[in-house]
N, C-alpha and C positions, 0 to 999 in steps of 0.2 A: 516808289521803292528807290531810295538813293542807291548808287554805284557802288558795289563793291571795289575798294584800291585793291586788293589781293586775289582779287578774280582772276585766273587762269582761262583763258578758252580752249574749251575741250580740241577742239580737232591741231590748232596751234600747239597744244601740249604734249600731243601726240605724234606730231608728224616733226616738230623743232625739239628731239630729244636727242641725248646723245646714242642710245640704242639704235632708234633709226637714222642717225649718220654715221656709225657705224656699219649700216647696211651700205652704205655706197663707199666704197672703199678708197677709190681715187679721193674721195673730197676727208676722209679721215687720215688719208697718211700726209692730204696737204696742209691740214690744221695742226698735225705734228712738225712737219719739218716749217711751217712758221713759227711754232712756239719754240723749235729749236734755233731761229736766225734769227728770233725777235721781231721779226716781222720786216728785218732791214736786208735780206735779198729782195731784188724787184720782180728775178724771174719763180724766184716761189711763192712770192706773192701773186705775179700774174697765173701762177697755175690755180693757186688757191683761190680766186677769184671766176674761173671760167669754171671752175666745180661747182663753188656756190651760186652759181647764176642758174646750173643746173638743176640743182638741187631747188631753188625757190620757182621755177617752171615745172618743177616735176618733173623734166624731160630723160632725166637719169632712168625713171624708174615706172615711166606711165605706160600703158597701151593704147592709149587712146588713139582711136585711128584715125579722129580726125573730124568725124563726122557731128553733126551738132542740131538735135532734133530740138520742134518749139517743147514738146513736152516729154516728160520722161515719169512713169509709173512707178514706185519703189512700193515693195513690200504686195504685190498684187495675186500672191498662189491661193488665199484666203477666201472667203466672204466677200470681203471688203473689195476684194480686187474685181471680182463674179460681178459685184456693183459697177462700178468703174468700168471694166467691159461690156457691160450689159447698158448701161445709160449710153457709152461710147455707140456702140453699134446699132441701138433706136432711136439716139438724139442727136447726138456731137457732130457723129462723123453723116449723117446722109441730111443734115440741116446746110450744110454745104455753104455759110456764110462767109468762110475762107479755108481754104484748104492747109493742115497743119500738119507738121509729122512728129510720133511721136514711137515709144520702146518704153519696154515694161521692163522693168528690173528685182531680182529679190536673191535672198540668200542660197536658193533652189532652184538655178537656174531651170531643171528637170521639171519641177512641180509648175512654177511659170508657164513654160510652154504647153502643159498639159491645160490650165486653164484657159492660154491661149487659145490654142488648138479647138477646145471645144465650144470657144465663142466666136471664133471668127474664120472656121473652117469653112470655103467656098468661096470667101469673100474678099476681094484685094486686100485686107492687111492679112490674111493666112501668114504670112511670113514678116508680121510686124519684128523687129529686132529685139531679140532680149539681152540685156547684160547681167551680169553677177557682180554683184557687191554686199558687203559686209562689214558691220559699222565695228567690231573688231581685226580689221584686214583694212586701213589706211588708207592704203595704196589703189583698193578698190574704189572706195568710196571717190578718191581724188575722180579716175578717169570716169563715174558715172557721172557727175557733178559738173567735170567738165565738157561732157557730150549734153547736156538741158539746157536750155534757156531759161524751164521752170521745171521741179521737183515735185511731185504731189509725193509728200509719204503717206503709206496705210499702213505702215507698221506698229500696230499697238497693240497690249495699253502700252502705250509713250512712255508713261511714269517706269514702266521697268524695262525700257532701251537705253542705249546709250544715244539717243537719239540728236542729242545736243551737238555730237561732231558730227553730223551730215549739216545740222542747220551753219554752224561755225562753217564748214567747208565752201556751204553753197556764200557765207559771206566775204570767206577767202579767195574766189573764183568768180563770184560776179553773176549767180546765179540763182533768182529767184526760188522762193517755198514754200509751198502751201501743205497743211495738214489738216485732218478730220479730228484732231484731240477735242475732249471733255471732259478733260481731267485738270482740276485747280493744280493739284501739288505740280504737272508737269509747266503748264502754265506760267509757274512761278518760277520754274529750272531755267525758265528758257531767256526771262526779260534781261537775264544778266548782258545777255548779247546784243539785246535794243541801241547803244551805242555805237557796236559795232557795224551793225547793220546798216544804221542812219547813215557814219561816215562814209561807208561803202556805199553807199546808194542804192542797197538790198531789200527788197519786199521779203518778210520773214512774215507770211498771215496762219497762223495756229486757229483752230477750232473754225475750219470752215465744213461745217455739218451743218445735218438738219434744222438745227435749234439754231440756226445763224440769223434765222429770221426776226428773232426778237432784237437783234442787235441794228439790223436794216431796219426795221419799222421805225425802231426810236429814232434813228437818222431821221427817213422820210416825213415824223412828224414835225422833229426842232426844224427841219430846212422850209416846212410847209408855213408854220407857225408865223417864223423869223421875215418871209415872204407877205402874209397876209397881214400881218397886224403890226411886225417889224419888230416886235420881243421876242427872247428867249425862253427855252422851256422848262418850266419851275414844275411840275411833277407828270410823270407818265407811268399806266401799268399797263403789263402785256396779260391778255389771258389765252391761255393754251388750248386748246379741243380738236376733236377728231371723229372720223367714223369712215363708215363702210364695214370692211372686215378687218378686224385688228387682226395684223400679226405677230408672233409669239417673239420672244429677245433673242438674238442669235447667239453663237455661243462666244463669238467675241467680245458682245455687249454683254455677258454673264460674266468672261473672268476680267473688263475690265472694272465690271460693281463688287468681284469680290477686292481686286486692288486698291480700289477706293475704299471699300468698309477697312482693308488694316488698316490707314492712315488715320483713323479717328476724328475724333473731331475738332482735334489743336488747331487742323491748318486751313481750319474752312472759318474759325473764330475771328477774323479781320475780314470787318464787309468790305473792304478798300487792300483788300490783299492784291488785286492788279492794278490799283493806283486812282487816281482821282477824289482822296481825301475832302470832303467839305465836311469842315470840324461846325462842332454846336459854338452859337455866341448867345450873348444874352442882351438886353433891350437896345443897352447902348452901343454894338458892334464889337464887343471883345470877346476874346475865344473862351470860351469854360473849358478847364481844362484839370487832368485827376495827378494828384500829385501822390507818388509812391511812399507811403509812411518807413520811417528809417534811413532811405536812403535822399527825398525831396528829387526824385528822378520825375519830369514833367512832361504828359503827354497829353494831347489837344483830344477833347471828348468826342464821341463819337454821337451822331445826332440820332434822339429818339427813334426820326421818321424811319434813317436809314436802316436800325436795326433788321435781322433776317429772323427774328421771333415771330414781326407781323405777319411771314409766310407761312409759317407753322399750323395755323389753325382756320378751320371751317366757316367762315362769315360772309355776308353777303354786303354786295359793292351797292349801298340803297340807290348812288347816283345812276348806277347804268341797269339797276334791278336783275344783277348776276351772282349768283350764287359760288364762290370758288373755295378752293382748296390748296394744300400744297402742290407743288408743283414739282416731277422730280429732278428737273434741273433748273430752278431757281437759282438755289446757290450760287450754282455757275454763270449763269446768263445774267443776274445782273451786276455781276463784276468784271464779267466782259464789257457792258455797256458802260461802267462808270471809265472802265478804261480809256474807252471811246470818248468821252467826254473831257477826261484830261489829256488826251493827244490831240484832240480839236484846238483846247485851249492852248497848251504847249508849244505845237508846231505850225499853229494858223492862226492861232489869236481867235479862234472862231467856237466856243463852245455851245454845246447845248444848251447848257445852263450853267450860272454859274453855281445856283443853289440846288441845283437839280437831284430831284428823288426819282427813284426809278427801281418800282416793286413789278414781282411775275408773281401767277397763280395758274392754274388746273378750271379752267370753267369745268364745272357742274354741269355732267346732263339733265336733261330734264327730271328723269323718272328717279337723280339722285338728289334733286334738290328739296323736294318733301323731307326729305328721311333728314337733310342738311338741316333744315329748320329746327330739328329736333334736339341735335347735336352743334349749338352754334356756339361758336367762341373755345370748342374742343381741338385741343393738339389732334392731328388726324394723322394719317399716312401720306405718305408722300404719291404722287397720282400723276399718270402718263398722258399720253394726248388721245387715250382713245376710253379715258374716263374709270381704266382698273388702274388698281394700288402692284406694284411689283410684282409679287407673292401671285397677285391676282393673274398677272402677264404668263406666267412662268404657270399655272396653272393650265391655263390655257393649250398648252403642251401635253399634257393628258399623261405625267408622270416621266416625259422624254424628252428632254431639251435637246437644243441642239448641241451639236461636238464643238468644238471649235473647229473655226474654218468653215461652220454651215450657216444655215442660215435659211427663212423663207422666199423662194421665187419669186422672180420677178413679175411674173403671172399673179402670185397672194397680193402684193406689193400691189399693184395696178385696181385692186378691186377695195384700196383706202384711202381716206384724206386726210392731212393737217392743215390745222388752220392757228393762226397768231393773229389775235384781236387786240388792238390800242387804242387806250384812250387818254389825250393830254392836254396842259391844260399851263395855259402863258402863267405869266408872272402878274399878269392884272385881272386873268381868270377866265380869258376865252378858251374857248375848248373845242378841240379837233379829234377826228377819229379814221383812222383804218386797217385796213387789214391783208392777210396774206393768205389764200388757200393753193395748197400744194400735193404730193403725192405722200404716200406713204413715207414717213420719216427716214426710213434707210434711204427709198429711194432721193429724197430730196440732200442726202447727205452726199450720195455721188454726184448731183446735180452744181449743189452749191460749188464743192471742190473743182469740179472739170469746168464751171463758166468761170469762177475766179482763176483760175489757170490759163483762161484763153482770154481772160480781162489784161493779166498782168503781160503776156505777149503778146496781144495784138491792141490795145489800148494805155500801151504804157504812156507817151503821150499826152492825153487829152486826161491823168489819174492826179489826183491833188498833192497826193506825195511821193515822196522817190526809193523813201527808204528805214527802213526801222522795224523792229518786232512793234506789227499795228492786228486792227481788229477786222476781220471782213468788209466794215460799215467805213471803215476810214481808207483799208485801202483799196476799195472797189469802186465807192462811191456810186454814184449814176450810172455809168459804164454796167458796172455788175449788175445793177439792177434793171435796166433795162437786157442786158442779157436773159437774165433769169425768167422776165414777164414772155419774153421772144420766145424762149425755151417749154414756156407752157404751163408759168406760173399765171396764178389770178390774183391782182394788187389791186384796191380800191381804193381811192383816198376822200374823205367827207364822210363814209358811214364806212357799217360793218357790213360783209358779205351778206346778205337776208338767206336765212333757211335754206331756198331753194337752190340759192348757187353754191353753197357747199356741199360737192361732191369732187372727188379725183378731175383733176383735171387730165388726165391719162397720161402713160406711156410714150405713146407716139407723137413728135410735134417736127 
């Protein structure tokens, strides 16, 4: 995605307005009595100058008192946050691999503490800190941003925040950000700030959730590949599966599918809408490319393989004799990875591939792959990790989904698995395969966020990049994934987990 010149960044636009210099009155009556001496008194120039110094530290107008935790919570009264404290207090904090401190933040100071309170009542963080900030109230946002060292936001769906000036701020203030988005159109809000970030030296990692695995695997297969045989990785697919007891969608993952379904389907139509374009050529190395009639407007064609048509439909993979389906976030996951793929190549010279195809699917359980046979090469439904179609999920609920803000226990959560199986395959056609089995989706979604969070402070370091709207897989690397196996994932690399090792790797590690 080239640079917008006329891009504004949200928190800059808001906080360098004249409105809000207006608010600090000494430094508005010294911009006046400059404009009225042209700038050629020295002593009002020197006033006008120790205002602006003030005003660009914030110190006119911050609270900040000073204190400055490794991690800091936003958005945590929800679901989402129930997560987050509930992985914290079985995982994070009594895994005890370094001691961190961190303070949960949201618009409701009151409702924070209440889910505080009920998860960590008895326990040395009872009185973890909470702050209040609000991504319409500047001023807050400044002192939360500048108390972190890293941000995890759970404030979604992202597409309808203003979400953009916390990320702007955190690259204002030199302060790492992870989020749990899965959402393209926000995705696409946000890369405008990629530049910024990069200059700044800022980790900006969006979509660090459950489904981050497919983006890790594809890593660990090109690094595997590129190691054994010393080529690149010319095509990989991911397939999805699950079991135990599926749990029902929560009600923050319902309204952020109804905010997806308004957007239609204009802005999911560019399979390379986060970037990593490899256009079709033909015999002799030149780009085919579609020329707009009327106007001779020339754009480089999009290749067969990459199209998102071939995930639409019911077929079976005859190489690996798996039966799949749509997947319901394809979409997303393999334009996450292609992203991956051109910030490899970008900022390390190092890609996956240069010609690299990379499709996801829904493995077929068993008892659906008869009935698949039946229906092969049929557009189907789109199909979760635990083998029902949406509709199917939401049934499961017995006519009562959750509210928003709820969601199933961590107790339901513990008695499922997901699993992301890969299979890829070089450029001269050797072929490698592994996999990842994990916890139930939600929970791996708090998992993924809080070790990328304690990657990006306590392994910044030994991390292959410094700075830029990046992907999990780019900016965790190794670090993150060795956290995540520490943490009580199961990663195999040469085959797929067999049968019997997929189940929950549990709760507790």
């Amino acid at each position: 995605m080239a640079p917008n010149d006329d891009y504004a960044p949200p928190f800059q636009s808001k906080y360098f307005s004249a409105e809000m210099m207006s608010k600090y009155e000494p430094l508005a009556e010294a911009i006046t009595k400059v404009e009225e001496t042209g700038g050629m008194d020295d002593s009002v120039f020197e006033s006008f100058e120790k205002h602006w110094a003030k005003f660009m530290d914030f110190s006119w107008c911050s609270q900040w008192d000073g204190k400055k935790y490794d991690v800091v919570f936003y958005g945590v009264s929800g679901y989402t946050g129930y997560l987050m404290m509930e992985y914290l207090r079985k995982n994070a904090l009594p895994n005890k691999k370094q001691d961190f401190s961190l303070a949960f933040a949201g618009r409701s100071p009151t409702k924070v503490a209440e889910m505080r309170d009920r998860e960590f009542a008895g326990t040395e963080y009872a009185n973890t800190p909470i702050l209040t900030a609000s991504f319409d109230d500047v001023v807050s946002i400044i002192d939360m941003v500048k108390s972190a060292h890293v941000i995890v936001n759970c404030a979604g769906p992202y597409m309808l925040t203003e979400g953009e000036v916390l990320i702007d701020a955190c690259v204002w203030c030199k302060t790492d950000y992870v989020d749990i988005s899965v959402e393209l159109p926000w995705s696409m809000r946000i890369q405008e700030l990629h530049k910024y970030a990069l200059e700044a030296g800022v980790m900006v990692v969006p979509s660090c959730a459950g489904n981050a695995y497919s983006d890790l695997g594809v890593m660990m297969l090109a690094r595997k590949i590129q190691e054994d045989y010393g080529e690149s990785l010319r095509s990989a697919v991911c397939y999805c599966s699950g079991g135990g007891t599926a749990s029902g969608p929560s009600g923050g993952t319902l309204r952020t599918r109804a905010a997806l379904a308004s957007e239609g389907d204009a802005m999911r139509s560019d399979v390379f809408a986060l970037g990593g374009f490899i256009p079709q050529v033909d015999r002799n190395g030149f780009k085919i490319v579609d020329v707009q009639q009327g106007t001779g407007f020339v754009t480089p064609k999009t290749r067969e393989e990459d199209r998102d048509i071939h995930m639409t439909k019911v077929t079976e993979d005859r190489k690996l004799g798996v039966w799949r389906a749509p997947y319901v976030n394809a979409f997303f996951d393999t334009r996450v990875v292609r992203r991956s793929n051109m910030l490899m190549a970008d900022h390390a010279n190092r890609p996956y591939g240069m010609a690299l195809n990379f499709m996801e699917y829904a493995m077929l359980p068993p008892e659906a792959a008869a009935a698949a046979r039946q229906g092969e090469d049929e557009t189907g439904k789109a199909i979760g990790h635990y083998g029902l179609t949406l509709e199917q999920e939401e049934e499961q609920l017995g006519g009562k989904p959750y509210k928003e803000g709820q969601g199933p226990s961590s107790d339901d959560l513990s008695r499922a698995w997901s699993g992301f199986f890969f299979s890829g395959e070089s450029e001269s056609g050797n072929q490698l395969m592994c996999s990842f089995i994990g916890c139930d989706r939600y929970w791996e979604t708090a998992r993924v966020a809080i070790e990328m969070a304690l990657t990006l402070r306590f392994e910044r370091s030994s991390l292959a990049f410094s700075g830029g709207v990046l992907t999990p897989s780019v900016a965790g690397g190794t670090p993150l994934i060795q956290r995540l196996v520490s943490s009580g994932v199961k990663f195999k690399m040469g085959s797929w987990h067999e049968p019997s090792e997929r189940s929950s790797p549990g709760l507790l590690h």
